[in-house]
C-alpha positions as CSV (number, residue, x, y, z in Angstrom):
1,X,75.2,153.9,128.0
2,X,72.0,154.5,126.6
3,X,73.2,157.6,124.8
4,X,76.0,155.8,122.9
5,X,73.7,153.0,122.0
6,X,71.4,155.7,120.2
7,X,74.6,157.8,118.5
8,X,75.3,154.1,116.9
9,X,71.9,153.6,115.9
10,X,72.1,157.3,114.1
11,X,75.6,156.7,112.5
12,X,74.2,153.1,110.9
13,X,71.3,154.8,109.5
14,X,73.3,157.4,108.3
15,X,76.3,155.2,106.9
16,X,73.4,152.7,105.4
17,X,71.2,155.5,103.3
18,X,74.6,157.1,102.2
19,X,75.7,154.0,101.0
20,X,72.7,152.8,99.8
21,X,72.9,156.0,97.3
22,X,75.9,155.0,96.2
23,X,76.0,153.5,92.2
24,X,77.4,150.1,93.4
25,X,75.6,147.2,94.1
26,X,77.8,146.3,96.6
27,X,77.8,148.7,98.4
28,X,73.8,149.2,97.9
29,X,74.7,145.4,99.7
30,X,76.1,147.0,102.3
31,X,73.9,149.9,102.8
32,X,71.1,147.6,103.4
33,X,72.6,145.1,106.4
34,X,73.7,148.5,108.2
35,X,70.2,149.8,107.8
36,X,69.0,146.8,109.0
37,X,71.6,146.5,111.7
38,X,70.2,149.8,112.8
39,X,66.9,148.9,112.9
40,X,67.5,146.2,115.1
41,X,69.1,148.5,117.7
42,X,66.3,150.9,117.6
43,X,64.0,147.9,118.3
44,X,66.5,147.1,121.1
45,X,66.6,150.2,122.4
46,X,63.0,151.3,122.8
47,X,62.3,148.3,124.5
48,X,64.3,149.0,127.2
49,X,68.1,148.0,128.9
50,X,66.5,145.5,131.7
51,X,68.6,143.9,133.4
52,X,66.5,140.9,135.5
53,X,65.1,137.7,135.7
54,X,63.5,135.8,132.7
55,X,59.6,136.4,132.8
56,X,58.5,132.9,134.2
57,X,55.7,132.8,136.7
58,X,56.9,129.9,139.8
59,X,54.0,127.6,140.7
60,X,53.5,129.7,144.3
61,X,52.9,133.1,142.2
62,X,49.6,134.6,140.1
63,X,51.7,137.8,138.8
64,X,55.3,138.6,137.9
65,X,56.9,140.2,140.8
66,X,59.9,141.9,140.9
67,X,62.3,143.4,137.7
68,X,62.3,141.1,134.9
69,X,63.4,141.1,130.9
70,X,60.6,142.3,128.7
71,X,60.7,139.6,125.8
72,X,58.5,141.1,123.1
73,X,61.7,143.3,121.5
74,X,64.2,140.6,122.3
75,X,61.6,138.3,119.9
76,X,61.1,141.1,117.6
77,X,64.4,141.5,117.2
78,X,65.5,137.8,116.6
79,X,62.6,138.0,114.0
80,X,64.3,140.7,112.2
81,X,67.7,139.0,112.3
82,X,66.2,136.3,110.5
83,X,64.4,137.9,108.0
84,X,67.2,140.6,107.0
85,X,69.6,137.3,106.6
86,X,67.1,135.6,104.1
87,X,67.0,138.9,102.2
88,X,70.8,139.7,102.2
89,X,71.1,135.8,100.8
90,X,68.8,136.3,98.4
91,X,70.8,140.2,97.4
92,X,74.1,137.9,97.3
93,X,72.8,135.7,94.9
94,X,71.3,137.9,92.9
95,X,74.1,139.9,92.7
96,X,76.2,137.5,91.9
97,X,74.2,136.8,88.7
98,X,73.7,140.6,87.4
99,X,77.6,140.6,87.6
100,X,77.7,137.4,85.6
101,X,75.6,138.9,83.2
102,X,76.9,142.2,83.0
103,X,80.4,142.0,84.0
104,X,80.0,145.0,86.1
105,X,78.6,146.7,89.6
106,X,77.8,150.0,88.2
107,X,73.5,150.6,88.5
108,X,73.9,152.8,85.9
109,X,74.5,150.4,83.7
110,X,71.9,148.4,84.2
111,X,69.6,151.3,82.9
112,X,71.2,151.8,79.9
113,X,69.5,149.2,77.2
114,X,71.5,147.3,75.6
115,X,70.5,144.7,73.1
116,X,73.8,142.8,72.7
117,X,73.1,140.6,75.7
């Protein structure tokens, strides 16, 4: 299970940098939630598949006892999640108003200078 979990985490990466090296900014979009989508199952998976209990100490215990969920990636993770939405938002919108300005997608475009706009 593991195994598969890693071979996706290798084939976002790799679908995310090729089309982040693409010349649209949509798919430079897209490029960059896979990348992040990949990032967030490498956090997942080097924190370890655990399946147990929630880590809450009962009133009778001092230590953790037992197999329980390690919550340090799970609250990395949920960190990430939030942060990579605020930036694609902020990507969308922006991109939305670079096509309104230039009426295309194409990033080479944007390098040419033009002084008509």
């Amino acid at each position: 299970m593991e195994l598969l979990l890693l071979i996706l985490v290798g084939v976002l990466y790799a679908t995310g940098i090729f089309m982040m090296l693409r010349r649209s900014m949509v798919k430079l979009l897209i490029g960059l939630i896979l990348l992040g989508n990949g990032a967030n199952m490498l956090i997942f998976l080097l924190g370890g598949i655990t399946r147990g209990k929630p880590p809450i100490i009962g009133d009778a215990d001092k230590v953790l006892t037992g197999i329980y969920a390690d919550p340090v990636p799970q609250s990395l993770i949920l960190t990430a999640i939030v942060i990579s939405f605020g930036l694609q938002s902020f990507a969308i919108v922006l991109l939305k108003r670079v096509h309104a300005l230039i009426q295309t997608d194409d990033l080479n475009d944007l390098n040419t200078p033009d002084t008509s706009i």
